[in-house]
CHARMM-style PDB file with segment names, atoms N, HN, CA, C and O in Angstrom:
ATOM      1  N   UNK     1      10.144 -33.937 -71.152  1.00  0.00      PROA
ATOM      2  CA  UNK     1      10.311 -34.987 -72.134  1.00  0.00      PROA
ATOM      3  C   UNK     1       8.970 -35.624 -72.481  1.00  0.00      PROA
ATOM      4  O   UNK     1       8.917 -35.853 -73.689  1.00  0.00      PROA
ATOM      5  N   UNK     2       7.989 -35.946 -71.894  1.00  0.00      PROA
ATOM      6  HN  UNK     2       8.033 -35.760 -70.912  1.00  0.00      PROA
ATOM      7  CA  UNK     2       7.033 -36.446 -71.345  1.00  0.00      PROA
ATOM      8  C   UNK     2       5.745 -35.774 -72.308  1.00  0.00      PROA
ATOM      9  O   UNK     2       4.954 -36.274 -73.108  1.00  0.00      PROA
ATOM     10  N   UNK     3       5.956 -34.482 -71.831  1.00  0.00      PROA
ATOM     11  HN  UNK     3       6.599 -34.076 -71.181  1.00  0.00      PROA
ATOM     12  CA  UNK     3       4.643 -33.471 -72.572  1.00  0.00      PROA
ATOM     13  C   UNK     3       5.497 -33.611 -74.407  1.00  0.00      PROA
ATOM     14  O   UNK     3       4.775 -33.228 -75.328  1.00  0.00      PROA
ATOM     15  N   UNK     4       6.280 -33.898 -74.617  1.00  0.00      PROA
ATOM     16  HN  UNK     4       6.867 -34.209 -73.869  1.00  0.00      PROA
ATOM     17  CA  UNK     4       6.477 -33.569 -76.246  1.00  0.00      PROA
ATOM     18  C   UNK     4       6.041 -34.443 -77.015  1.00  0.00      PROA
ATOM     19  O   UNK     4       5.936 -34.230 -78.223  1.00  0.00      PROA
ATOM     20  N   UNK     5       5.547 -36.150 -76.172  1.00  0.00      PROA
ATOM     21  HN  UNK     5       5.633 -36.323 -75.191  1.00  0.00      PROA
ATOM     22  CA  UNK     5       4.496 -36.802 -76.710  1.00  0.00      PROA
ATOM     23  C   UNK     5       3.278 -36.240 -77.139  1.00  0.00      PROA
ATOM     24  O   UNK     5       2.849 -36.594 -78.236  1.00  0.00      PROA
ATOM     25  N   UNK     6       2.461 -35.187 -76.270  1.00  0.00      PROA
ATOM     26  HN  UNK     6       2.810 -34.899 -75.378  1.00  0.00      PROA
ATOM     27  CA  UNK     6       1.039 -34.790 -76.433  1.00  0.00      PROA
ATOM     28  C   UNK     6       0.875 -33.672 -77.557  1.00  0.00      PROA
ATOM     29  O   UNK     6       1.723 -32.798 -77.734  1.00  0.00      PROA
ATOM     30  N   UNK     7      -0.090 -33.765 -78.169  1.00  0.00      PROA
ATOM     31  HN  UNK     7      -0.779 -34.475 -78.026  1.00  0.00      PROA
ATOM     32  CA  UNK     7      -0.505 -33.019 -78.941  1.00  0.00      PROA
ATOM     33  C   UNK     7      -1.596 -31.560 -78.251  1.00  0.00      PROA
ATOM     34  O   UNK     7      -2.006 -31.484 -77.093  1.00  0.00      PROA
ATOM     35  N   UNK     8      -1.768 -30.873 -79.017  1.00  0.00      PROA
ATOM     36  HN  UNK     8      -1.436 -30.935 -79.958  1.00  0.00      PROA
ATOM     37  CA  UNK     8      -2.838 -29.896 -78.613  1.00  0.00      PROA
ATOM     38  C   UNK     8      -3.464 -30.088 -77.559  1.00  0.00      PROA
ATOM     39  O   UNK     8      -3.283 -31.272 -77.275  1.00  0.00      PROA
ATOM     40  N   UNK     9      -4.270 -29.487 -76.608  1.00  0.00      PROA
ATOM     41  HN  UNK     9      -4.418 -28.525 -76.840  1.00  0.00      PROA
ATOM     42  CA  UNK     9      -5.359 -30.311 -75.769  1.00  0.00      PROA
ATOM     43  C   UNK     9      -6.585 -29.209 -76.293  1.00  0.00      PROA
ATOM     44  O   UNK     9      -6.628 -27.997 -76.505  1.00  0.00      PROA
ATOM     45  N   UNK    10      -7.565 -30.378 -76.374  1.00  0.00      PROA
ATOM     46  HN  UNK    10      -7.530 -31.362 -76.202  1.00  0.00      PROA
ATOM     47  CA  UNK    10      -8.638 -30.073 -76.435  1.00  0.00      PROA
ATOM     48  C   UNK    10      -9.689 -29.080 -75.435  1.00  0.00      PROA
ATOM     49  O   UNK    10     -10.445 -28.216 -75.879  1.00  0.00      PROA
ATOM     50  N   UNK    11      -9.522 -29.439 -74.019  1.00  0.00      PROA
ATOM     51  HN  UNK    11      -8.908 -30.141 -73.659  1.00  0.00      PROA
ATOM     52  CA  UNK    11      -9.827 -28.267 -73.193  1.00  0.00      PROA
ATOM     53  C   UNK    11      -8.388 -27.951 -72.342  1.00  0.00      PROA
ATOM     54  O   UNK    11      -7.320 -28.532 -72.148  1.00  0.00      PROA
ATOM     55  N   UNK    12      -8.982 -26.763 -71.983  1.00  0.00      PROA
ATOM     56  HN  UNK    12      -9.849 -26.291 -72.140  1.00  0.00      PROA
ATOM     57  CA  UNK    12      -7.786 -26.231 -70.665  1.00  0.00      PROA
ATOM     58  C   UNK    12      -7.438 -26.840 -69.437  1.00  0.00      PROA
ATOM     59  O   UNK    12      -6.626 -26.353 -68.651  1.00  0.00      PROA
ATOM     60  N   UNK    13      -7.831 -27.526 -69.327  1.00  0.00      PROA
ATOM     61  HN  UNK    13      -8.491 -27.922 -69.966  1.00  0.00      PROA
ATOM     62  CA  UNK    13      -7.680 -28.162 -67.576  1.00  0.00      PROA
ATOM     63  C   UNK    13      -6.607 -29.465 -67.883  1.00  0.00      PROA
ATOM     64  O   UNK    13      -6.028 -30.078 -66.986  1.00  0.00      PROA
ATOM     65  N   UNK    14      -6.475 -29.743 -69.293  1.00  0.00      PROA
ATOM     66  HN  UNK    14      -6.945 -29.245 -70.021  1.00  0.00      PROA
ATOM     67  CA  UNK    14      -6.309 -30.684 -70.205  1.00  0.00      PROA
ATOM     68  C   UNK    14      -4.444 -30.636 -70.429  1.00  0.00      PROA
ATOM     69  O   UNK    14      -3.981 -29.638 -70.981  1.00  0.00      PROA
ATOM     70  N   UNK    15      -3.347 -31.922 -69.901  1.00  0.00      PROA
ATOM     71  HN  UNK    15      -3.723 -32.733 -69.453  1.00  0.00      PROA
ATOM     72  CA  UNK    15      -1.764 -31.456 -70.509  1.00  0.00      PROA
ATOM     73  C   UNK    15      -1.893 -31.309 -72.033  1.00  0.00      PROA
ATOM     74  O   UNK    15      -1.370 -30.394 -72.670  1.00  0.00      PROA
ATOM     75  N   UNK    16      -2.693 -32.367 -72.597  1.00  0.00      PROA
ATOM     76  HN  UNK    16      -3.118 -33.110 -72.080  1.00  0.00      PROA
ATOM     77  CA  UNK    16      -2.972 -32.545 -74.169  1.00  0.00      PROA
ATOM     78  C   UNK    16      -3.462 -33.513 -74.326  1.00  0.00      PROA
ATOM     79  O   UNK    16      -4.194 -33.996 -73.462  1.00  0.00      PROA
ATOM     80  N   UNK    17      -3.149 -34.275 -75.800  1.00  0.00      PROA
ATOM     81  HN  UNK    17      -2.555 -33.883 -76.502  1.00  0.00      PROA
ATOM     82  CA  UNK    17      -3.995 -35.357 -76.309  1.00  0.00      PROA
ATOM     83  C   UNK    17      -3.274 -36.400 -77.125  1.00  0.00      PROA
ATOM     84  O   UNK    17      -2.663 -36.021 -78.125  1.00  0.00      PROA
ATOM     85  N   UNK    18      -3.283 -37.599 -76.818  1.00  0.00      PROA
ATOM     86  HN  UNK    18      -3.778 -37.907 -76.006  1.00  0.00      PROA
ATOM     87  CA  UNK    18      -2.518 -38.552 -77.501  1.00  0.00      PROA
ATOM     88  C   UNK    18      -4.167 -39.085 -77.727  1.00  0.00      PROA
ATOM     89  O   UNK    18      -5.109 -39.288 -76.961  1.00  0.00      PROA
ATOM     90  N   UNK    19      -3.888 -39.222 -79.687  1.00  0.00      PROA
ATOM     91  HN  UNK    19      -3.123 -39.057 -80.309  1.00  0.00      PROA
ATOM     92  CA  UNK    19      -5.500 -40.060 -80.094  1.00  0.00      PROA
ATOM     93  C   UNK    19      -6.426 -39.166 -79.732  1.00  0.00      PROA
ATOM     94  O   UNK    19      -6.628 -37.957 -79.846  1.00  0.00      PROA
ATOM     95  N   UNK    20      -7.030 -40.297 -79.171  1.00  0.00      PROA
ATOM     96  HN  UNK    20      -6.866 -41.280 -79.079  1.00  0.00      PROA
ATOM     97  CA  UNK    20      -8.414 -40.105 -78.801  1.00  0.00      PROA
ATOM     98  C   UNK    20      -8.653 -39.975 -77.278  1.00  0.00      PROA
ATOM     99  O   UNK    20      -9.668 -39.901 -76.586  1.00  0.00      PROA
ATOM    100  N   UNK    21      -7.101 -39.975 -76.982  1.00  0.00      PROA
ATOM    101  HN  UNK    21      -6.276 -40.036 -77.544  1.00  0.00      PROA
ATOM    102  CA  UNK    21      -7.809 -39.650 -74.995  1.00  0.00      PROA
ATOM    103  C   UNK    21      -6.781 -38.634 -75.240  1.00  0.00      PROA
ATOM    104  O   UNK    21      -5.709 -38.556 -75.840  1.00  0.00      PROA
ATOM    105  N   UNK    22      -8.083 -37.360 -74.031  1.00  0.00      PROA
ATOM    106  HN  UNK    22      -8.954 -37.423 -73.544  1.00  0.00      PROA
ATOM    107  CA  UNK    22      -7.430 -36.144 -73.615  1.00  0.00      PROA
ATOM    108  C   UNK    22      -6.603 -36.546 -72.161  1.00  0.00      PROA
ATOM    109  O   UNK    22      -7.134 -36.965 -71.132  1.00  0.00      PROA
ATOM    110  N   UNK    23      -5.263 -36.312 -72.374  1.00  0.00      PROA
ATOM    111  HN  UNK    23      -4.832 -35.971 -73.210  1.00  0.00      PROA
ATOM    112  CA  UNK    23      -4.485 -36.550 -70.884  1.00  0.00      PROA
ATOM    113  C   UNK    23      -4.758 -35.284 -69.746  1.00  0.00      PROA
ATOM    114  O   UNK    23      -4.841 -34.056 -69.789  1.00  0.00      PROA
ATOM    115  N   UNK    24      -4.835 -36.242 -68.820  1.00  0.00      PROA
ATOM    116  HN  UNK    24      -4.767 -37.239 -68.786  1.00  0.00      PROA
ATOM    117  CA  UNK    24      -5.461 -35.170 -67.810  1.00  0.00      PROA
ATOM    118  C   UNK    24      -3.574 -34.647 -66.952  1.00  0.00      PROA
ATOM    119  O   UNK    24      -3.189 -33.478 -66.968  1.00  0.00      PROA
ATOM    120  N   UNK    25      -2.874 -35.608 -66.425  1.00  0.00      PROA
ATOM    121  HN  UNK    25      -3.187 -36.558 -66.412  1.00  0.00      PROA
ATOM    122  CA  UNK    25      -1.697 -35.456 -65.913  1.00  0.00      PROA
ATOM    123  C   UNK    25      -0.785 -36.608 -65.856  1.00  0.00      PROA
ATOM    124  O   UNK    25      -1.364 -37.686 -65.987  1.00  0.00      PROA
ATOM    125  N   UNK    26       0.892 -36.683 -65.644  1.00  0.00      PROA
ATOM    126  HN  UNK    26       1.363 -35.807 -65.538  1.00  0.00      PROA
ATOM    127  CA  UNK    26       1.436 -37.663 -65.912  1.00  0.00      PROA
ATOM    128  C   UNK    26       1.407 -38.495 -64.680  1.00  0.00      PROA
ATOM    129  O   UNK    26       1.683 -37.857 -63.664  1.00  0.00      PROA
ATOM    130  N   UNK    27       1.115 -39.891 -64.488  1.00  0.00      PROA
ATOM    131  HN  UNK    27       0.891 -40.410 -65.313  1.00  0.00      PROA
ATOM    132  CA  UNK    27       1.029 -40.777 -63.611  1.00  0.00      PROA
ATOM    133  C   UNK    27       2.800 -41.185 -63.027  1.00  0.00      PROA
ATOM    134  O   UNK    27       3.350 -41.114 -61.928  1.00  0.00      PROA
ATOM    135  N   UNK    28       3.125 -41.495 -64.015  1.00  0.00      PROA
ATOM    136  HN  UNK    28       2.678 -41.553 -64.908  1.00  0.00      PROA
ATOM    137  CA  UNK    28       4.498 -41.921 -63.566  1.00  0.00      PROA
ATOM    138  C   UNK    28       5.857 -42.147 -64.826  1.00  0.00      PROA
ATOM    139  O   UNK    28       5.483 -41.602 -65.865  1.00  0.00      PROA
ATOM    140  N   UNK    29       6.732 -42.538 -64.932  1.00  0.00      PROA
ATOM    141  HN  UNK    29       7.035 -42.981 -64.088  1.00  0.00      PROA
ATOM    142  CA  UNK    29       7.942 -42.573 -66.046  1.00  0.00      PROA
ATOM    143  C   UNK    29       8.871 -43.158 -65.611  1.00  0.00      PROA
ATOM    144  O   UNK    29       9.176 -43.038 -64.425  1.00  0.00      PROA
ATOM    145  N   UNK    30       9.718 -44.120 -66.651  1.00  0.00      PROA
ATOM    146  HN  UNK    30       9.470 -44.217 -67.615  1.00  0.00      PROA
ATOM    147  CA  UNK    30      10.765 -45.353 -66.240  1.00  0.00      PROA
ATOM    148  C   UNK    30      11.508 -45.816 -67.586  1.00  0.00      PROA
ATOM    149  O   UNK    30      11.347 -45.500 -68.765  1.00  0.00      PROA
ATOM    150  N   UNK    31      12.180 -46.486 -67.086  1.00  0.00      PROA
ATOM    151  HN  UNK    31      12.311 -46.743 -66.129  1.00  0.00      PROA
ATOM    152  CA  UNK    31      12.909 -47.335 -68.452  1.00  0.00      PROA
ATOM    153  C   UNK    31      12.204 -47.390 -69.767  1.00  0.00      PROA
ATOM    154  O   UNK    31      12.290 -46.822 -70.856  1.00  0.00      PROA
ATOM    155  N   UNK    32      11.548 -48.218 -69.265  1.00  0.00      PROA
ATOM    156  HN  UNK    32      11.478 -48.680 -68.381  1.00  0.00      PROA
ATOM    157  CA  UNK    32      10.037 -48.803 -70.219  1.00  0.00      PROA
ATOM    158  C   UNK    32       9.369 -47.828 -70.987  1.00  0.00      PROA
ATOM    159  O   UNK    32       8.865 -48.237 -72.033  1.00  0.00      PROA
ATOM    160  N   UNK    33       9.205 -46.211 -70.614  1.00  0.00      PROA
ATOM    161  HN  UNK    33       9.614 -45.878 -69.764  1.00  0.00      PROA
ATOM    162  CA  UNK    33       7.938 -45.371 -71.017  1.00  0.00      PROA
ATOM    163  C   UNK    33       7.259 -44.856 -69.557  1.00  0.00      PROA
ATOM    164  O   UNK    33       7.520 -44.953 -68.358  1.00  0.00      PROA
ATOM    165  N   UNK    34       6.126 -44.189 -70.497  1.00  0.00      PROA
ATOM    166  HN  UNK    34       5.914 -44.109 -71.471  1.00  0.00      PROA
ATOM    167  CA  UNK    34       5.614 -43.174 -69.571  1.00  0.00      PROA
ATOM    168  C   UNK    34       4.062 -43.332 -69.223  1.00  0.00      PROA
ATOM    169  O   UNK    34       3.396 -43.351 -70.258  1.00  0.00      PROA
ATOM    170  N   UNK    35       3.273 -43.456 -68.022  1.00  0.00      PROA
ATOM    171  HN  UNK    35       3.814 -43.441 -67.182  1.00  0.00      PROA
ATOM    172  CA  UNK    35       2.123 -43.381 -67.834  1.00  0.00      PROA
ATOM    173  C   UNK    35       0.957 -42.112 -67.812  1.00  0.00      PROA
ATOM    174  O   UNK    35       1.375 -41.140 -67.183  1.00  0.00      PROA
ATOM    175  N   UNK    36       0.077 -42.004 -68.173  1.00  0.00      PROA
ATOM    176  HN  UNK    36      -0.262 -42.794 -68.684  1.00  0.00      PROA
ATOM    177  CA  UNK    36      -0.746 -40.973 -67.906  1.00  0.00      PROA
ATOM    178  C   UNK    36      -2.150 -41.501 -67.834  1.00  0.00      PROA
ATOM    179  O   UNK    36      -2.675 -42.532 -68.256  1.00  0.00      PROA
ATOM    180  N   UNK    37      -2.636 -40.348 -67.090  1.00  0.00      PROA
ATOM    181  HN  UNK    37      -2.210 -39.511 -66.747  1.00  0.00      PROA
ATOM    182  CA  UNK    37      -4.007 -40.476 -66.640  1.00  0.00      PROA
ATOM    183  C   UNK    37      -4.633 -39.354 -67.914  1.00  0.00      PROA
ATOM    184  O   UNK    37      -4.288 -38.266 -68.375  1.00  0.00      PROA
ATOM    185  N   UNK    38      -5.912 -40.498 -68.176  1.00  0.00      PROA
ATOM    186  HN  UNK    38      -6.192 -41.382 -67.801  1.00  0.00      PROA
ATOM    187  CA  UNK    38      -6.718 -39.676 -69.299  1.00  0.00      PROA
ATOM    188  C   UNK    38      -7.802 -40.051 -69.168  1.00  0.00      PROA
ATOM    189  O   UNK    38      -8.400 -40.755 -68.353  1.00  0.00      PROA
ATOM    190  N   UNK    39      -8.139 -39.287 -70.442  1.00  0.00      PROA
ATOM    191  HN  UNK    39      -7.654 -38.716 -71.104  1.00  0.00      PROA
ATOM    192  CA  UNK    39      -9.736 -39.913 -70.624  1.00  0.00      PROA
ATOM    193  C   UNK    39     -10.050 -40.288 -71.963  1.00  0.00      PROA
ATOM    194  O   UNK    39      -9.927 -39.491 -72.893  1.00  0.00      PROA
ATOM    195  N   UNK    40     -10.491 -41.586 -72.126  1.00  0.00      PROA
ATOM    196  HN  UNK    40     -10.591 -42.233 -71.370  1.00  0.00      PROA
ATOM    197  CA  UNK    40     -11.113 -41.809 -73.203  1.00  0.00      PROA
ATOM    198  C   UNK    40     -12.463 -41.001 -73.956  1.00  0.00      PROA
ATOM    199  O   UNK    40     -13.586 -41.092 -73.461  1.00  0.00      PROA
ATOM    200  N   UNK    41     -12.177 -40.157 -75.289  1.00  0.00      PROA
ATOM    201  HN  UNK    41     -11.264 -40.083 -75.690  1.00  0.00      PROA
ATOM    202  CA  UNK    41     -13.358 -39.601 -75.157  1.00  0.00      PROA
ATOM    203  C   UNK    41     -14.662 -40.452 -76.040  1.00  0.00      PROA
ATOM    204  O   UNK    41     -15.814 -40.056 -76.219  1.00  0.00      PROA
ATOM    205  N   UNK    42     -14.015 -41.758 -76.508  1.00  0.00      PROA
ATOM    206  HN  UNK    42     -13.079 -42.080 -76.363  1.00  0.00      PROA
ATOM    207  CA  UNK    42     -15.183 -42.760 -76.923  1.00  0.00      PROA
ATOM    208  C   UNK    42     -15.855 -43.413 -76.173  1.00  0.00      PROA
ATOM    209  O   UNK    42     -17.078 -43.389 -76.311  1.00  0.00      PROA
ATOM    210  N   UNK    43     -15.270 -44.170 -75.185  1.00  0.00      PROA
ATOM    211  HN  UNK    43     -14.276 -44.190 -75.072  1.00  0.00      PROA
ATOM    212  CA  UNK    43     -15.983 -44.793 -74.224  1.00  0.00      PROA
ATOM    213  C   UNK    43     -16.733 -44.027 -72.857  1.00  0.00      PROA
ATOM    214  O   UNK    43     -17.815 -44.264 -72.320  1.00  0.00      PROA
ATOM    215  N   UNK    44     -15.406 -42.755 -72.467  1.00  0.00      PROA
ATOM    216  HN  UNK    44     -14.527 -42.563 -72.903  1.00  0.00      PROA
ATOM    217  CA  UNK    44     -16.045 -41.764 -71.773  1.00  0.00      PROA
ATOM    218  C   UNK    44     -16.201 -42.330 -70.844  1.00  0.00      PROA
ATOM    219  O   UNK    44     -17.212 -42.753 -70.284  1.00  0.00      PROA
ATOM    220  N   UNK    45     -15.143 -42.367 -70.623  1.00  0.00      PROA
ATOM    221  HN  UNK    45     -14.322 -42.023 -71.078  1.00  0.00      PROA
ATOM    222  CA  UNK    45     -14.362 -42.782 -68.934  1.00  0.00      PROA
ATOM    223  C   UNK    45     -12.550 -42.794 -68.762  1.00  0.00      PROA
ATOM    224  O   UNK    45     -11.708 -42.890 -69.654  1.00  0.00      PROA
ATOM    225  N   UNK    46     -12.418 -42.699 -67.709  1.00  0.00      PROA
ATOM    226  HN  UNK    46     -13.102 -42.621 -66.984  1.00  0.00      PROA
ATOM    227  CA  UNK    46     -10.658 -42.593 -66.990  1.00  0.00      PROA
ATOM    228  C   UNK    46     -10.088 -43.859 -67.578  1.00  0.00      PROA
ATOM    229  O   UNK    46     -10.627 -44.955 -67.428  1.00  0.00      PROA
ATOM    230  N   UNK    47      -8.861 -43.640 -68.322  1.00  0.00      PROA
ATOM    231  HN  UNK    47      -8.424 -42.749 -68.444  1.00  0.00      PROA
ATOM    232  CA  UNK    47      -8.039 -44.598 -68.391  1.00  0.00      PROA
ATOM    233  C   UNK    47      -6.968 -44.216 -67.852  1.00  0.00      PROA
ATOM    234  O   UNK    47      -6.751 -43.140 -67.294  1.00  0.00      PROA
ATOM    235  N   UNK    48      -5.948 -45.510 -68.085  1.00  0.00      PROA
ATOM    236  HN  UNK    48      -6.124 -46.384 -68.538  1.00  0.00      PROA
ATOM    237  CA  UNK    48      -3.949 -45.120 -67.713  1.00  0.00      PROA
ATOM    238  C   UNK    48      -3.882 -45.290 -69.000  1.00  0.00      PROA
ATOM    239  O   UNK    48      -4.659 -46.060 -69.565  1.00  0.00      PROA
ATOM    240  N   UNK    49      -2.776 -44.476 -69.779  1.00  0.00      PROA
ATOM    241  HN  UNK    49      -2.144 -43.850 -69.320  1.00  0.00      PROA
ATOM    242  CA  UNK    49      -2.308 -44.774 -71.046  1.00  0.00      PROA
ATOM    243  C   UNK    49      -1.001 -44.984 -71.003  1.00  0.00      PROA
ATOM    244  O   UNK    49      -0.436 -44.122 -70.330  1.00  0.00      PROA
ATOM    245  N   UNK    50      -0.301 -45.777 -71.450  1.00  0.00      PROA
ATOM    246  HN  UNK    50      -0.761 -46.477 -71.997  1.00  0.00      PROA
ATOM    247  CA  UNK    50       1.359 -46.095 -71.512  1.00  0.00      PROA
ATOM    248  C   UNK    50       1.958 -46.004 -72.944  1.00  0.00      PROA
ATOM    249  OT1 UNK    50       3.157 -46.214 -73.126  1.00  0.00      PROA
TER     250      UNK     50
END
């Protein structure tokens, strides 16, 4: 359910890409929505994205 948010990924190591951060893997999922670990590739560093 989770991955049909992401788009393409930019590299291989990569689930895909929401925006501008490449998601690296899913953190967690609940009522609310879903977490992932990414990377911002503007600031160019690890975020959580929800």
């Amino acid at each position: 359910m989770a991955e049909s948010l992401l788009s393409d990924a930019s590299h291989p190591e990569m689930m895909g890409r929401i925006g501008r951060y490449d998601v690296e893997r899913l953190i967690g999922s609940g009522g609310m929505g879903v977490v992932f670990k990414a990377y911002d590739t503007e600031l160019n560093r690890p975020v959580a994205v929800k």
